[in-house]
C-alpha positions in Angstrom: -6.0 43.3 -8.3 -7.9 40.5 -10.7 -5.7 38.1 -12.3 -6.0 36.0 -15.2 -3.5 33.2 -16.3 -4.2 31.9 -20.0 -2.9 28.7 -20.9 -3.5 26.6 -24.0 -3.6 23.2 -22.6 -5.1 21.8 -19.0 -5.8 18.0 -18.1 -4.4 15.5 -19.0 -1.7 17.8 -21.3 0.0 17.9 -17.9 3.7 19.2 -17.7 5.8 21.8 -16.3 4.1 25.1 -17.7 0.4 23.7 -16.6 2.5 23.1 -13.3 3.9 26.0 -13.2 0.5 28.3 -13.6 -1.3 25.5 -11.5 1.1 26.7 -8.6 1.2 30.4 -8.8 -2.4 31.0 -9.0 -3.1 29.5 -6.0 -0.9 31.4 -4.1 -1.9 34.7 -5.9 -5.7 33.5 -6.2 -5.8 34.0 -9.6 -8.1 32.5 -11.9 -7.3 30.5 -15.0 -8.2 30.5 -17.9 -7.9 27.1 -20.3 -9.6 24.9 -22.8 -12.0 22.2 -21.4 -11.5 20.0 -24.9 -8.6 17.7 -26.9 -5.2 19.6 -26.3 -4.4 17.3 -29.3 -6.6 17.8 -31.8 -5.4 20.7 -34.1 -9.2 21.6 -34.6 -9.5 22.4 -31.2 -6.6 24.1 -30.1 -7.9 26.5 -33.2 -11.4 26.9 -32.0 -9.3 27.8 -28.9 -7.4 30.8 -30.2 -10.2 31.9 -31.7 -12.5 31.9 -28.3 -9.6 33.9 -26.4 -10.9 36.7 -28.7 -14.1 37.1 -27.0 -12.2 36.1 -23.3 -9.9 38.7 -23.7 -12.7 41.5 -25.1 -15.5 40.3 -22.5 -14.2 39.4 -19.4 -13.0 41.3 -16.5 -9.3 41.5 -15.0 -6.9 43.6 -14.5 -3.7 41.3 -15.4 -3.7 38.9 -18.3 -0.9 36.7 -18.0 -0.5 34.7 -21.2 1.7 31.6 -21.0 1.5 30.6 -24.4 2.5 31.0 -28.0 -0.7 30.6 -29.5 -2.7 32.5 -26.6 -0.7 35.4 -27.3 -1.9 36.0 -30.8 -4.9 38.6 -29.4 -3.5 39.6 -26.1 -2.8 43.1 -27.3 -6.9 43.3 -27.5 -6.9 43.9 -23.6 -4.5 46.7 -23.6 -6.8 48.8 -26.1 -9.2 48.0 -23.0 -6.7 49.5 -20.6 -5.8 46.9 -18.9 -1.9 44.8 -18.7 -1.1 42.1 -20.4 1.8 40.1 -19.4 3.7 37.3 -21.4 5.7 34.7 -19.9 8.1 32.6 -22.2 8.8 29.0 -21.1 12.5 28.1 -21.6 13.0 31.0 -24.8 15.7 30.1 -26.7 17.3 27.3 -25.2 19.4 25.3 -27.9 19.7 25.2 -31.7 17.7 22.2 -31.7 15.1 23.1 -29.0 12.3 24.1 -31.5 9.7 21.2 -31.0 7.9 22.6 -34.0 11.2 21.2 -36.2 10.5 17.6 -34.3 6.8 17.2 -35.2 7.9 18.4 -39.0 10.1 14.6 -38.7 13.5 16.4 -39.3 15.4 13.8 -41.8 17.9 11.7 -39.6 20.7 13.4 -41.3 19.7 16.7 -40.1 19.8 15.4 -36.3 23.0 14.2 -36.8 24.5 17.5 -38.1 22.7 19.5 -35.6 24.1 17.1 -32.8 27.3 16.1 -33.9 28.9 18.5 -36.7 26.9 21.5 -35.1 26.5 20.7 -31.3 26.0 24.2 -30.2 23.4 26.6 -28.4 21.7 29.2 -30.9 20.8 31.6 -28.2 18.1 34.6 -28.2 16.9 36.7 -25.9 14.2 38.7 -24.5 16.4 41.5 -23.2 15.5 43.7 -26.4 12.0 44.4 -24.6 11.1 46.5 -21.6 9.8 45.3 -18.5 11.1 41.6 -18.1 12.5 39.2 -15.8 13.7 36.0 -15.2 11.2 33.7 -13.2 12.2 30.5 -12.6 10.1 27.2 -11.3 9.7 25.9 -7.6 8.2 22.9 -5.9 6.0 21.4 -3.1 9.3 19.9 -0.8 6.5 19.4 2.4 4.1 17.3 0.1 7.4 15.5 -0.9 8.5 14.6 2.8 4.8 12.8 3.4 5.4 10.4 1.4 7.7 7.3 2.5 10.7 6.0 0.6 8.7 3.3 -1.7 11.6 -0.2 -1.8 11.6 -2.6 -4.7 14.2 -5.5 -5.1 15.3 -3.8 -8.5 17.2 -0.8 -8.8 14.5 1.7 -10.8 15.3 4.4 -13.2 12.6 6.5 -13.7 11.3 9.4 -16.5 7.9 11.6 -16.5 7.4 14.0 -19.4 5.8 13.8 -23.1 6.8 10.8 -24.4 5.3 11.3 -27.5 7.7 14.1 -28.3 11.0 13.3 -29.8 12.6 16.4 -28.2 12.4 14.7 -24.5 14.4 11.8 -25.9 13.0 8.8 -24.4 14.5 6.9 -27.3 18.4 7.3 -25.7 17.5 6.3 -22.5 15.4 3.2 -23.5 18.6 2.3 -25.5 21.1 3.1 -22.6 19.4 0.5 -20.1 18.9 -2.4 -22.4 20.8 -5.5 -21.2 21.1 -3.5 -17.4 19.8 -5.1 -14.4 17.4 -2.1 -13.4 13.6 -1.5 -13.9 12.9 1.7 -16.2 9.6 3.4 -15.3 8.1 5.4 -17.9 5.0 7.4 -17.2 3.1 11.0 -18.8 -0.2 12.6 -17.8 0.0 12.3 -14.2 -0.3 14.2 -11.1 -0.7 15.5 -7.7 0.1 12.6 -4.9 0.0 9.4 -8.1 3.4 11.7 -9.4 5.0 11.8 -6.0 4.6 8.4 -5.6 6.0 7.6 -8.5 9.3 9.6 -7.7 9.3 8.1 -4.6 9.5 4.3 -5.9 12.4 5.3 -8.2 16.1 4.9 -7.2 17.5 7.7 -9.8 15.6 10.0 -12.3 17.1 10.6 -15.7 16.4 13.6 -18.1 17.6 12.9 -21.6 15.9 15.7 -23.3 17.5 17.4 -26.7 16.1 20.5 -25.6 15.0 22.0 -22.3 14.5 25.7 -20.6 14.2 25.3 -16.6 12.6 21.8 -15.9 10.7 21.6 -13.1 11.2 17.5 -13.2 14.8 18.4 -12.0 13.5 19.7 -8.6 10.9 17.4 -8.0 13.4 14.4 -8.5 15.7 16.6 -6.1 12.6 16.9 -3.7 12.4 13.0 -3.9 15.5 13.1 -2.6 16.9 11.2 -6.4 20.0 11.5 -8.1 19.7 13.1 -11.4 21.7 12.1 -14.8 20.4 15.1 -17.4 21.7 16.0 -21.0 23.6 19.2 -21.0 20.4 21.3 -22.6 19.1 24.6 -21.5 19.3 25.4 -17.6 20.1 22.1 -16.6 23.8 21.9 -16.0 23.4 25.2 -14.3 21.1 23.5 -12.0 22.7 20.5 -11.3 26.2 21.6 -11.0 25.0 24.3 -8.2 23.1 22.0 -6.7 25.9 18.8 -6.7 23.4 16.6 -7.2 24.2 14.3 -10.4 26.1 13.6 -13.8 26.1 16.0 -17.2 26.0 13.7 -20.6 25.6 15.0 -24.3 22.4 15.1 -25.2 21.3 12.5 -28.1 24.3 10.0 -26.8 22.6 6.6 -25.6 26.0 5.2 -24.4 27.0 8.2 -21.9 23.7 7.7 -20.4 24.6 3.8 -19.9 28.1 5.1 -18.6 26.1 8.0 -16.0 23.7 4.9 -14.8 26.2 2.6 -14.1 28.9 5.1 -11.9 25.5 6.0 -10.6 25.1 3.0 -9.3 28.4 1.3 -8.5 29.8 4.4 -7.1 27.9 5.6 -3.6 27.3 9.1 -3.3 25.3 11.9 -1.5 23.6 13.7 -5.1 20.0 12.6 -3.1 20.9 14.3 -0.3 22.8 17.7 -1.8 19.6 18.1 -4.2 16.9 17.6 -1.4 18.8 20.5 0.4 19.5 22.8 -2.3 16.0 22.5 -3.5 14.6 23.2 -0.3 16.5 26.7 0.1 16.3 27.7 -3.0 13.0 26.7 -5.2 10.1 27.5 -3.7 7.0 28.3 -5.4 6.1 31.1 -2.8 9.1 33.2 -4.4 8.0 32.5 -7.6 4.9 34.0 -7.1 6.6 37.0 -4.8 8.6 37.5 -8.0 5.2 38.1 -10.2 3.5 39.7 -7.5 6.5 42.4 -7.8 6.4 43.0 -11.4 2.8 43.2 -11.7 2.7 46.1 -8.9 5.5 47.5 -11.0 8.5 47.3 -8.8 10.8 45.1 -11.4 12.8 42.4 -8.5 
């Protein structure tokens, strides 16, 4: 059985859906398939749509597994071809304000604050109208976590890794919430393999103040760092954290609770490093992730 993953953007337009195929296809020894140009450049990420047309009509695989919007447009090409074509939706439908598109269009200020504070609740959908689906979640590398030491600095060091160019991840709150706090805040995007761990490992808490999220994957690999976790109540991450007893809840768009959250944090001691290392470890691998696919594409639904 040949598989295909299709993604539209690859190095260094790193985050938790290039991690997430990255993953998989190496323990199903799957190939993928991605542009090798600008992920930012509207131009490209055309030119890019339009090559999948020949991809999907030329090359030769028996599963296509499309993991984005905008690689999906032509995946119904390979079916006339005989061959299955599988989507996978990153985070579908999580939160009223969760459409990124909304952000990049510079939503007026006034329309954030009704959407957060008048409005503050989920607009749900679902993919349960179509056939064949399921729920995969994310996983993470614990052993390449545990070779890495414990990194010590003299200041306590909240740290955040995502898109900081996206307003959605809001990276604005938490820059507001530590000013005037004794503690280092590391902000980093766009990097990878052992340079990432390390980074967890120097930090002290991670912090998550996204307006919008599906199933992080930043939430296990702070738990696999062994960090405690303050993230906005968006998408799956409650869920997560709650089961896992491994950190605080706080509104999303609400720089003040997340000053409140990194202070008990760090007056109070507790064991959410400890809880979230284990839970993590027993529960999100990405060995049943790939168990989970491996099911659906032999058609025996998990």
């Amino acid at each position: 059985m040949k598989i295909c993953y299709i993604i539209d953007a690859w190095m260094p337009a790193w985050g938790g859906g290039q991690e997430h195929v990255s993953q998989v296809a190496k323990i199903l020894k799957a190939d993928i398939f991605h542009p090798k140009n600008d992920f930012f450049s509207f131009r490209n990420r055309v030119l890019f749509t339009l090559w999948t047309i020949k991809f999907y009509l030329t090359s030769d695989y028996d599963i296509y597994h499309s993991h984005t919007y905008s690689t999906n447009l032509f995946l119904p090409l390979v079916k006339l071809r005989g061959k299955k074509a599988v989507i996978t939706l990153h985070g579908m439908g999580k939160n009223l304000i969760g459409g990124g598109i909304l952000n990049k269009l510079k939503i007026p200020q006034f329309l954030m604050w009704l959407v957060l504070d008048v409005w503050p609740y989920d607009l749900r959908f679902s993919a349960s109208q179509y056939k064949n689906y399921v729920v995969v979640g994310n996983g993470v590398n614990v052993e390449e976590y545990d070779k890495v030491k414990k990194i010590k600095h003299s200041k306590y060091t909240v740290f955040w890794i995502g898109r900081r160019y996206d307003p959605i991840k809001g990276v604005k709150y938490l820059e507001e919430a530590v000013k005037g706090l004794d503690v280092d805040l590391d902000i980093v995007e766009n990097i990878y393999g052992d340079e990432k761990i390390k980074r967890f490992k120097s930090a002290d808490l991670f912090v998550l103040p996204s307006l919008s999220e599906g199933f992080p994957i930043v939430l296990l690999e702070a738990m696999a760092a062994k960090l405690p976790i303050i993230t906005t109540d968006v998408g799956d991450c409650r869920k997560l954290v709650e089961e896992a007893k491994c950190g605080l809840i706080v509104p999303p768009g609400d720089a003040l609770k997340i000053r409140e959250a990194i202070l008990e944090i760090i007056k109070n001691k507790n064991d959410y490093g400890e809880n979230g290392y284990k839970f993590v470890k027993n529960n999100y691998t990405w060995d049943k992730v790939a168990t989970i696919y491996n099911s659906f594409y032999c058609g025996n639904n998990p």
